[in-house]
C-alpha positions as CSV (number, residue, x, y, z in Angstrom):
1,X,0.0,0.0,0.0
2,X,1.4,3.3,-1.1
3,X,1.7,6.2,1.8
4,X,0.0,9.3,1.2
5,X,1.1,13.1,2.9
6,X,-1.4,15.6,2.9
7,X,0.4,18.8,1.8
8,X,-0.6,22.6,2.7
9,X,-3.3,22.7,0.0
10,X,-5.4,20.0,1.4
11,X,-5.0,17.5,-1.5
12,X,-3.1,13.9,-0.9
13,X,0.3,13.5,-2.4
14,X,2.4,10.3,-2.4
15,X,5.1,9.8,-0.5
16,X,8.6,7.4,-0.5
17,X,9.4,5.5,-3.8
18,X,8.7,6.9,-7.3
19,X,6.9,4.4,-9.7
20,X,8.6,4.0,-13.3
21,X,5.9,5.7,-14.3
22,X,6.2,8.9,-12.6
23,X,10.0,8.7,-13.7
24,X,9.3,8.4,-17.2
25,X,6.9,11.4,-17.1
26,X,9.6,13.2,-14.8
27,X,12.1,12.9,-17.4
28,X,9.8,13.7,-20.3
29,X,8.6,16.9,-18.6
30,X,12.5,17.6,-18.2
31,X,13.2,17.5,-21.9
32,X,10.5,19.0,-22.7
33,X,10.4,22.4,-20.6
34,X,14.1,21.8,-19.2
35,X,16.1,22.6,-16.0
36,X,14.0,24.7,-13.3
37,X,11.0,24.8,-14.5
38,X,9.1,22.1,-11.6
39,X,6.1,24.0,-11.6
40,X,5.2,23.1,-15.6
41,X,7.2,20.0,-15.1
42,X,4.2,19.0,-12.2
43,X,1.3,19.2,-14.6
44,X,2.5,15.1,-15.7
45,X,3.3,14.8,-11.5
46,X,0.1,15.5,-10.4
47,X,0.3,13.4,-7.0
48,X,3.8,14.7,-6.3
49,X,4.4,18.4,-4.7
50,X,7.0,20.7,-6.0
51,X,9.2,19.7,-3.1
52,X,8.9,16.8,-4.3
53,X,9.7,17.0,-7.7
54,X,12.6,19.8,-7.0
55,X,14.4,16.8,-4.7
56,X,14.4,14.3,-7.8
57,X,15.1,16.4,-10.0
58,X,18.2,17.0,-7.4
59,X,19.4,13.7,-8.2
60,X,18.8,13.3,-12.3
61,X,20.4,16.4,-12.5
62,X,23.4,15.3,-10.5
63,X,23.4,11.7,-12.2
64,X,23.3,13.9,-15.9
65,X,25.9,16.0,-14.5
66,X,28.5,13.2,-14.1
67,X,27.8,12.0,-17.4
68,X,24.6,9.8,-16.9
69,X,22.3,9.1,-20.0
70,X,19.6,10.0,-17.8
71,X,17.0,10.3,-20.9
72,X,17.9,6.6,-22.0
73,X,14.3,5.3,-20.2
74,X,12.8,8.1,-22.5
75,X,14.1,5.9,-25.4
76,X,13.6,2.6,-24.0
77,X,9.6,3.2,-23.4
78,X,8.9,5.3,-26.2
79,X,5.5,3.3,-26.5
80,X,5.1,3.8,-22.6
81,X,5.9,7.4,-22.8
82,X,3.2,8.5,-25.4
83,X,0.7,6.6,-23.2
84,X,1.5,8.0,-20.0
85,X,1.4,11.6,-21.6
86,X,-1.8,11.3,-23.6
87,X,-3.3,9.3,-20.2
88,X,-2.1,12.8,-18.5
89,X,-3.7,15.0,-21.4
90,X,-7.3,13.6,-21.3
91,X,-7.3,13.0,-17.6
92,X,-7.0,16.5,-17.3
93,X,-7.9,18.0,-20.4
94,X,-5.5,19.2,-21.8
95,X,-6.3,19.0,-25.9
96,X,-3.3,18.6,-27.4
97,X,0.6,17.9,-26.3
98,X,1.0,21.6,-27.2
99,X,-1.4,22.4,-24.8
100,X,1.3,24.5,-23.1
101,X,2.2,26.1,-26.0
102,X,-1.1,27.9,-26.3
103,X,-1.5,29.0,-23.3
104,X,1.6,30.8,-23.3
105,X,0.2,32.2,-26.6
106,X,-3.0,33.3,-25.2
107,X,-0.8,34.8,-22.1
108,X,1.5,36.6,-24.7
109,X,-1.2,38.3,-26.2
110,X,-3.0,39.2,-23.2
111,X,1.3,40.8,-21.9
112,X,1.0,42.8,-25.7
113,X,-2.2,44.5,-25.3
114,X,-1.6,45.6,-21.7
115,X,1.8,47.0,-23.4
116,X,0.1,48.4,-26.0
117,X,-2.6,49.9,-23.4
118,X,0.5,51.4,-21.3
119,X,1.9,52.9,-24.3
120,X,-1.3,54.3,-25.3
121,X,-2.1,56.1,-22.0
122,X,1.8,57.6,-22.5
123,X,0.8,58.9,-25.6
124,X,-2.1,60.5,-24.4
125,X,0.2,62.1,-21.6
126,X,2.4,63.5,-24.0
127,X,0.1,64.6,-26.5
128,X,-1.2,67.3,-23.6
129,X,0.2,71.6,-24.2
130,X,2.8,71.9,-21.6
131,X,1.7,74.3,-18.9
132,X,3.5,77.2,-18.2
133,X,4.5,75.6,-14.9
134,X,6.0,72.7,-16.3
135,X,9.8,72.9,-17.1
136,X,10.7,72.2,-20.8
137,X,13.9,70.7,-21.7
138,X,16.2,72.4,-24.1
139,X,16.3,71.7,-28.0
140,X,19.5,71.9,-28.6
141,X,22.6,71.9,-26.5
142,X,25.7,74.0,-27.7
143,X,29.3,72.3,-27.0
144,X,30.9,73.9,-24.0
């Protein structure tokens, strides 16, 4: 029987041993968003924390460090992998592998208009007649 923790957001996470399973989608989450980046990583880890997954990843990334193939399961359950990710993706879902992907797209466009509305409200600023009380810079400067 597997152990369970209940972590500060109320929801049961496992504790001790990680299956092959969560290893595999570890490692594919690894590849796929790379070094530091737990938090998209636990979207395949969904009954692990971020502690968690920061202290395997401790580990791989020590094992790749001294030279480890650490990807090789990747390679060696290629069939495995595909399943565990698209088991992930309709669990939760998430339509397509690139699921990320547009998101970020949708969060890009949502960062350029809020640019575009700052830089909008500064051109209205500076489209306004200086007042008589405002100090005006100089045009030109002449070489001392």
């Amino acid at each position: 029987m597997k152990s369970v923790s209940t972590s500060s957001d109320n929801s049961a996470k496992k504790s001790g041993r990680w299956s092959m399973d969560e290893k595999i989608l570890f490692l594919y989450g690894l590849r796929r968003f790379g070094k530091g980046r737990w938090k998209k990583i636990s979207i395949y880890l969904p009954d692990r924390s971020l502690v968690q997954i920061k202290s395997h990843a401790q580990k791989v990334l020590k094992r790749l460090e001294s030279g480890e193939n650490v990807f090789r399961r990747l390679h060696e359950n290629v069939g495995r992998t595909d399943t565990l990710v698209q088991a992930i993706h309709s669990k939760y879902g998430l339509d397509s592998p690139d699921w990320w992907t547009a998101k970020r797209k949708v969060q890009d466009a949502a960062d350029v208009a809020e640019q575009f509305d700052a830089a909008s409200a500064l051109c209205q600023l500076s489209s306004h007649p200086a007042s008589d009380n405002d100090k005006t810079l100089p045009t030109s400067v002449t070489p001392v």
